[in-house]
Backbone as a ProteinNet text record, in pm:
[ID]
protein_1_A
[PRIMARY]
XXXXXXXXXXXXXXXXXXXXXXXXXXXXXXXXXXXXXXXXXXXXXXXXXXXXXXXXXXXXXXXXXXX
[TERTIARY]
-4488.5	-4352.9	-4264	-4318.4	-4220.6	-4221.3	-4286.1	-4245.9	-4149.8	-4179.4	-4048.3	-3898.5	-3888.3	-3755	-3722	-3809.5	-3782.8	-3744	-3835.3	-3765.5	-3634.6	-3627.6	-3456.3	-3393.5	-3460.5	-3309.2	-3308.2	-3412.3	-3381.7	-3297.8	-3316.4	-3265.4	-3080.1	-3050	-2915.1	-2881.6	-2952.3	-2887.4	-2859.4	-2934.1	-2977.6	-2839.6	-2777.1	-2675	-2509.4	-2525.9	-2453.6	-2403	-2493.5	-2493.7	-2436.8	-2494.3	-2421.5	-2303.4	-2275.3	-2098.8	-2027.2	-2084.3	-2030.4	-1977.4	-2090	-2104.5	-2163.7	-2176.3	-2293.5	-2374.2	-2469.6	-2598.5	-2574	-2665.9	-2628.3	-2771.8	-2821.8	-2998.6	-3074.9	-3143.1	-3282.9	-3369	-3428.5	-3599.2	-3673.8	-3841.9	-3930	-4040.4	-4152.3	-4275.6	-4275.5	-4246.8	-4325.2	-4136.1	-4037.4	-3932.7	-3801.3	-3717.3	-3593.5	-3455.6	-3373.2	-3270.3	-3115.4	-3002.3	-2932.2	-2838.2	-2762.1	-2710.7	-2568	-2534.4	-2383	-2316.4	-2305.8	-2174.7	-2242.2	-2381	-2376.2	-2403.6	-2413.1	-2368.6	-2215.1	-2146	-2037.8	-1980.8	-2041.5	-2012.2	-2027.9	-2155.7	-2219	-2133.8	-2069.6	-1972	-1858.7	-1781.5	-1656.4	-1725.1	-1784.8	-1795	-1889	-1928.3	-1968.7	-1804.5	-1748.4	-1631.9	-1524.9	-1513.6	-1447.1	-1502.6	-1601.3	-1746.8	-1668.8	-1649.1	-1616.6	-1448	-1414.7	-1258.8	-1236.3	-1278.6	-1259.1	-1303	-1390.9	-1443.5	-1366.6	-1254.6	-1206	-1067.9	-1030.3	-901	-901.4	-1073	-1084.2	-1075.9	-1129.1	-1102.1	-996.9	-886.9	-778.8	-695.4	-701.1	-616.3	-679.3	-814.6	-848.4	-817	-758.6	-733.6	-590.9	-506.9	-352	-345.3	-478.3	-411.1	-442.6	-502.1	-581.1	-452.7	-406.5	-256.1	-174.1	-138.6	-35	-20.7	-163.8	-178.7	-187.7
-4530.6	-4500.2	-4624.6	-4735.4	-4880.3	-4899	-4896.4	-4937.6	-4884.7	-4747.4	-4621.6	-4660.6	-4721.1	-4786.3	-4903.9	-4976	-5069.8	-5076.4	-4994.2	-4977.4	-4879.9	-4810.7	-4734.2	-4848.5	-4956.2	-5060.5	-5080.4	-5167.9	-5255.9	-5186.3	-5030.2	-5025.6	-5008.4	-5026.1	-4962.3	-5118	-5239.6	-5341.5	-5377.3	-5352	-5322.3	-5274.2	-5152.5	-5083.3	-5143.3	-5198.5	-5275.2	-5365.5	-5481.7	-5604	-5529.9	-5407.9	-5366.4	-5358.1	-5252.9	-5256.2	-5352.5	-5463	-5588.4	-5694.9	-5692.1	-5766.8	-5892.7	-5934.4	-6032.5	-6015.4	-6117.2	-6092.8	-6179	-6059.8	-6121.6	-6194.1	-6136.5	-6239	-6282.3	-6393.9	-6438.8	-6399.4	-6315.6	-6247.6	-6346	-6338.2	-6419.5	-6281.6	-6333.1	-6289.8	-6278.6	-6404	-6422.2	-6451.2	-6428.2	-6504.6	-6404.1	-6386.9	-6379.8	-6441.4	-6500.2	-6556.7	-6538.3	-6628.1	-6545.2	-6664.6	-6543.2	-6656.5	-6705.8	-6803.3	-6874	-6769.7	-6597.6	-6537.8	-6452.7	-6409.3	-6403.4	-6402.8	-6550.1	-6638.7	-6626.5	-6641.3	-6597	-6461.9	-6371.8	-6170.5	-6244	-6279.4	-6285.7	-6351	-6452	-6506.1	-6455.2	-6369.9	-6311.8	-6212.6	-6150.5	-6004.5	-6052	-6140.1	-6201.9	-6213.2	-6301.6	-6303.5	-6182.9	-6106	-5967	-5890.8	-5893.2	-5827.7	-5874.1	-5986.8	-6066.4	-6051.6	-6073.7	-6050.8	-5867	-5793.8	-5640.2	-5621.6	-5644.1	-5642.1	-5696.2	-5809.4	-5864.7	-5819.4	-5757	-5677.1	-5542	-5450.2	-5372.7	-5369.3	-5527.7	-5504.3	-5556.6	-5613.4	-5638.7	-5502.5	-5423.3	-5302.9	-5221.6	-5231.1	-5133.3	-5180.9	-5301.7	-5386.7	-5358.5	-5337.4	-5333.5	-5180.8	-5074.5	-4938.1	-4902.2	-5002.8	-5009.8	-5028.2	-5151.5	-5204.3	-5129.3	-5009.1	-4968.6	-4802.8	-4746.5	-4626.1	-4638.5
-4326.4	-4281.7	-4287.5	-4259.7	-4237.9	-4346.6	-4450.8	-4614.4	-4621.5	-4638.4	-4675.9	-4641.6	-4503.1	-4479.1	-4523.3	-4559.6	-4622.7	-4740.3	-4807.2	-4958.4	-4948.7	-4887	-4863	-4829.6	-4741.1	-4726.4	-4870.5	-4939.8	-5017	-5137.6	-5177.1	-5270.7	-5221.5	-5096.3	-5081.6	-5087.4	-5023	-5032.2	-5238.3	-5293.9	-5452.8	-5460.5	-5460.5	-5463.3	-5505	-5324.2	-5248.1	-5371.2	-5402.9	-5462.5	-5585.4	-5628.8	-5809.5	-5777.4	-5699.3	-5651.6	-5640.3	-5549.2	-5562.5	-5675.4	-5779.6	-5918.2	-5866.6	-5747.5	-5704.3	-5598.5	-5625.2	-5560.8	-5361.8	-5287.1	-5137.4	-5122.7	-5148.8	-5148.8	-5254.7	-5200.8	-5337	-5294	-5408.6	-5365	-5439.5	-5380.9	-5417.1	-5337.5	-5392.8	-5360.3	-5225.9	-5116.1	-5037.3	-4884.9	-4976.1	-4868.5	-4912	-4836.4	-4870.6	-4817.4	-4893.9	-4793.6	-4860.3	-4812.1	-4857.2	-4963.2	-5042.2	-5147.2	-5063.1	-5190.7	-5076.7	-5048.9	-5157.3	-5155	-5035.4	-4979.1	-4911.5	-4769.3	-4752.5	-4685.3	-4617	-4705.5	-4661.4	-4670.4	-4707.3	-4622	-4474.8	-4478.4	-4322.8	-4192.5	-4291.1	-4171.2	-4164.1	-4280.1	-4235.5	-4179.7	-4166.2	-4086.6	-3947.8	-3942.7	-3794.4	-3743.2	-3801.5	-3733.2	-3726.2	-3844	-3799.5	-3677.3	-3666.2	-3588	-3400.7	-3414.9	-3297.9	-3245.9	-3370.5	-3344.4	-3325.7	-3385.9	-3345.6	-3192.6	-3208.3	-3019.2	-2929.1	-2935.7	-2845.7	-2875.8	-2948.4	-2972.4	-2864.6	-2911.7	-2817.2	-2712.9	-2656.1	-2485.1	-2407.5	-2538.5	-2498.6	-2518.8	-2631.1	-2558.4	-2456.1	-2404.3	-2337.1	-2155	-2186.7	-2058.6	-2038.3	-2101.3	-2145.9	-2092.8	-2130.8	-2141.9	-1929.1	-1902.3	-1804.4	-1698.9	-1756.7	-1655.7	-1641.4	-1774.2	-1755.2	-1721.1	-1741.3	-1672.8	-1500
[MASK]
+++++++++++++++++++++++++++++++++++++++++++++++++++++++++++++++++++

């Protein structure tokens, strides 16, 4: 069963990367890590990731004050 998801990740991350026209990881036998481009997905969407969340609880603080 844990293969099975694994290989469903890998082929959507597979996917992903065609859509893209570049590659987000280096495979090897034994490791995987990530390339510079993505490297950097990872940090804009860490930081979108961070900044959406604190937008949310700033309007949900705003809708809070004024109801």
């Amino acid at each position: 069963m844990q293969y099975s998801n694994f290989n469903t990740i890998g082929k959507s991350i597979s996917k992903l990367e065609e859509d893209l026209g570049f590659k987000l990881f280096e495979r090897s036998d034994t490791s995987l890590s990530l390339t510079a481009a993505g490297n950097a997905m990872y940090e804009f969407f860490t930081k979108t990731t961070r900044e959406y969340a604190a937008l949310t609880d700033d309007i949900r603080a705003f809708l809070k004050r004024i109801n």
